[in-house]
N, C-alpha and C positions, 0 to 999 in steps of 0.2 A: 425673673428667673436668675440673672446675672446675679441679685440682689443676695436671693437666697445659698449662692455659690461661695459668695463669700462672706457670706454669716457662718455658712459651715467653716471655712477657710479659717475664718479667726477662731471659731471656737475649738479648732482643733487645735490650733498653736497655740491658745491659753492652755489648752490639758497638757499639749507637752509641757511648755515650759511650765509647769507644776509640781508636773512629775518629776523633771529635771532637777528639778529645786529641792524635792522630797528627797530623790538619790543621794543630791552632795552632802545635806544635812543630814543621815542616816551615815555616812560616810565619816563625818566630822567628831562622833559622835564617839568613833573607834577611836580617835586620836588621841594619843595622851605624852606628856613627855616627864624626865624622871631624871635627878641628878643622882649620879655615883662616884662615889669617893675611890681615889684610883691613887692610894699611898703610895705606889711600887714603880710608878713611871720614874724616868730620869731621863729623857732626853725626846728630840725630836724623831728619831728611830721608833722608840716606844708610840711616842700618835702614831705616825704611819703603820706601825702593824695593828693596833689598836684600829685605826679607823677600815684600814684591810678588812680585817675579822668580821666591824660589825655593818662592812657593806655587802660580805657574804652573806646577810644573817636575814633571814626572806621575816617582813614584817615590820623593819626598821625604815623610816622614813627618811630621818637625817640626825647626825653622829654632831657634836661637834666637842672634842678635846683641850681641855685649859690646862696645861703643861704646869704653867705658875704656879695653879691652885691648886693642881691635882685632881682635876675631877671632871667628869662626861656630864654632858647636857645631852640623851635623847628621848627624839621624839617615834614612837611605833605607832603602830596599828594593833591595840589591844583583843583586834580577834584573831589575831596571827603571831602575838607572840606576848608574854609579858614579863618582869623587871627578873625572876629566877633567871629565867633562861637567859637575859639580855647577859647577867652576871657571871651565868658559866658558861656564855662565849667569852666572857673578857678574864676569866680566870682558866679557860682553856685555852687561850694566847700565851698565858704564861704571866698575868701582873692577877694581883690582887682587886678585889671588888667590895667595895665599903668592910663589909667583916670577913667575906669569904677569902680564903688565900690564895694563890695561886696554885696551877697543877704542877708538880713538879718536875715532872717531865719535860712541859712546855717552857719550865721557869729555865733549868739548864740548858735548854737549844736557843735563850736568846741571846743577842750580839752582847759582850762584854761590859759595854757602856750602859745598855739596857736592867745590868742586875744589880741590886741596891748596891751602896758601899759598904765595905766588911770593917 
């Protein structure tokens, strides 16, 4: 009797941990990540509202901003958001997104140091 207790026992924790495994890879699967070209930054000001924005942005997994190079490495979750939208969060902050411009609106409310040189 014991025996048979825990043949079920195990056979249950093989189907979870299956399913488990099914979930994560079903999960992974959303994941995708995308560089954008961010001409319009100029300072360390600029990442912080940039990284602000797109940790508002429901979908975005992780942000990370290269000042030097001028350009965004992120990574989403492609059933929750994808590269348009990623681009006009970052051009409704007020910078530019590979060919999109900025809104100009958002481009005149930011700090002085933040707007290209004239």
């Amino acid at each position: 009797m014991k025996t048979n207790v825990f043949k079920l026992m195990a056979l249950m924790l093989t189907v979870l941990i299956f399913s488990s495994l099914n979930l994560q890879s079903g999960k992974a699967a959303d994941k995708k990540t995308i560089e954008i070209s961010l001409p319009s930054i100029q300072c360390g000001m600029c990442v912080k509202t940039l990284k602000n924005a797109l940790g508002k942005t429901e979908g975005i997994i992780e942000s990370k901003i290269d000042l030097k190079n001028k350009k965004a490495t992120i990574t989403f979750d492609d059933s929750e958001t994808n590269s348009e939208k990623i681009e006009a969060v970052i051009t409704d902050a007020g910078y530019d997104a590979n060919d999109k411009p900025a809104n100009a609106d958002a481009y005149e409310k930011l700090s002085p140091c933040c707007k290209k040189p004239e």
